[in-house]
N, C-alpha and C positions, 0 to 999 in steps of 0.2 A: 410186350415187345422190348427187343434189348437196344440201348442205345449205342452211339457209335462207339464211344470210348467203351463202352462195355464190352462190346462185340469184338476190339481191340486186344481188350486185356483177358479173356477166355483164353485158357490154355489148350492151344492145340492139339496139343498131343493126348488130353487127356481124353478130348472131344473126339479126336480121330481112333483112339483104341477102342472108346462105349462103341461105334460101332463098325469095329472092324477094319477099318480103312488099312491097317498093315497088312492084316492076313488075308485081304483080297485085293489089295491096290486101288484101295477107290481115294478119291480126295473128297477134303471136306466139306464140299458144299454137295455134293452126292449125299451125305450121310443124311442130310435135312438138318443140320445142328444150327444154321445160318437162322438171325431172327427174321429176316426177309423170303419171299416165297420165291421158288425158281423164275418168275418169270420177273418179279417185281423189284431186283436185287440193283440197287441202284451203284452206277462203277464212282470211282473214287474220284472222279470230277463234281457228280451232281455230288455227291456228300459234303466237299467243300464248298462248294458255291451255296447250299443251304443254309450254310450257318448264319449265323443272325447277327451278323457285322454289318451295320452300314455301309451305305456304299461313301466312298472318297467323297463327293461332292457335297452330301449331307454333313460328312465331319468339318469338311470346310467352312460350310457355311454356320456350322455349329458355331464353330472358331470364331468367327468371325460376329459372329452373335452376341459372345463372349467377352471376344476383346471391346466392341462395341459398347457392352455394359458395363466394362471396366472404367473405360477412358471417361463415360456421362458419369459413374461413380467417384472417380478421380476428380470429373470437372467439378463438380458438386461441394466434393470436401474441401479441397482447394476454394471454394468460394465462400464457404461457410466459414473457414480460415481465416479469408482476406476482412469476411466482415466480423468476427472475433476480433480482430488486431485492427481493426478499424473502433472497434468501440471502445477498446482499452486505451485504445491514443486517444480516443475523444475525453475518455474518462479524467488521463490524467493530463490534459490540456487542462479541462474543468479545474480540475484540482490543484493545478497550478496556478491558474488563475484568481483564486480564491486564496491562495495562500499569499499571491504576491499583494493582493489587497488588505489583507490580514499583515502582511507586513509592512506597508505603507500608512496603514492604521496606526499600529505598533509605534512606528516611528513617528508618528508627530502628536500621537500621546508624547510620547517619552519627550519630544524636543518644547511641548506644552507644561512637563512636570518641569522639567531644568527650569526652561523662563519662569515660571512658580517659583521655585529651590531659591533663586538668584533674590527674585522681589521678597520674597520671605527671607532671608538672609540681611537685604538691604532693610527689611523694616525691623528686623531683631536689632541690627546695630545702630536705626535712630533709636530705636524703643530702651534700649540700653545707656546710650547718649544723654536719652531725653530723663532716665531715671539715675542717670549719676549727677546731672545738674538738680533735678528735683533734691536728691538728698546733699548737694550742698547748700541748698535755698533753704532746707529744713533745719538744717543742722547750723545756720547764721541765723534763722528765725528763734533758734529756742538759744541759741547764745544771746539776740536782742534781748528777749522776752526775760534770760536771768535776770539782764543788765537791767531791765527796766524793773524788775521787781526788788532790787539790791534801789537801785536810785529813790524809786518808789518809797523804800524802808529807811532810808537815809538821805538825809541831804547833801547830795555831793554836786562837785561842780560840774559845766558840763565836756572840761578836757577829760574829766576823768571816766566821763562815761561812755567816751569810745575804745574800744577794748586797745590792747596794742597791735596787732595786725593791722588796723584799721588807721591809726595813726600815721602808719609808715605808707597809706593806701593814700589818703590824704597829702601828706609830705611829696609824692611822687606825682601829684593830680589827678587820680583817680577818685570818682566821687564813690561814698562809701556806701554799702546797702543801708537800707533802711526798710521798716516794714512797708512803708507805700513803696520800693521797688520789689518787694517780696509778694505783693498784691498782683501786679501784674504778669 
């Protein structure tokens, strides 16, 4: 059986000459060329109505099926979104947090080495202090200590046994070193 568009696109005329139709005037459903039987030949209403188109109300409701599962699709990703961009702000909250305690750390190390830096600075320059009097205290110990071993080898008196710095130390009221102030 032929279908409709087929039964459409048959040429007529070809169909009408195999048999006869010019040279006795018949038309062509007379000829029997038609895929449908004389009685069964359905008119060109029911052929369209047969066709396999939904009817409107189905495509609507299709539609609307559709849009239906678009909009729950939509609401869905949109939410999946909000809670994406909700975890990364929590993330870097965290992480902010963490940083600003890491830098409040930071700073009172650092504000802990300075007060160090300072007290160590302050005890370099007694420690300094304390070793540039040491080596003047050494350095009149071993000038006594010549003097005593010149006196010691010699009799001399005892103006002459204070050096002369010491004299003029004297002269001025200043009492002079001696080893018992070098002891202490």
């Amino acid at each position: 059986m032929l279908s409709v568009q087929e039964a459409l696109d048959l040429d007529f005329a070809a169909a009408s000459s195999s048999c006869g139709a010019r040279d006795m005037g018949m038309d062509i459903i007379t000829c029997g060329f038609t895929p449908w039987g004389p009685d069964s030949c359905p008119s060109l209403d029911q052929v369209m109505a047969s066709r396999t188109a939904p009817p409107a109300r189905e495509e609507e409701d299709e539609e609307e099926e559709r849009r239906q599962r678009r909009k729950e699709s939509n609401r869905l990703s949109a939410r999946r979104s909000r809670e994406r961009k909700q975890q990364r702000l929590e993330e870097l909250r965290g992480t902010a947090a963490r940083l600003r305690a890491e830098k409040q750390a930071l700073e009172e190390r650092q504000r802990a080495l300075a007060r160090n830096g300072v007290a160590v600075c302050r005890q370099n320059a007694r420690l300094r202090a304390e070793a540039a009097a040491l080596a003047r205290r050494l350095r009149e110990a071993r000038r006594l200590l010549a003097l005593r071993r010149i006196v010691a080898g010699h009799a001399l008196s005892p103006a002459m046994m204070m050096p002369p710095p010491l004299q003029h130390q004297q002269a001025a009221g200043v009492a002079p070193l001696g080893l018992a102030s070098l002891m202490t």
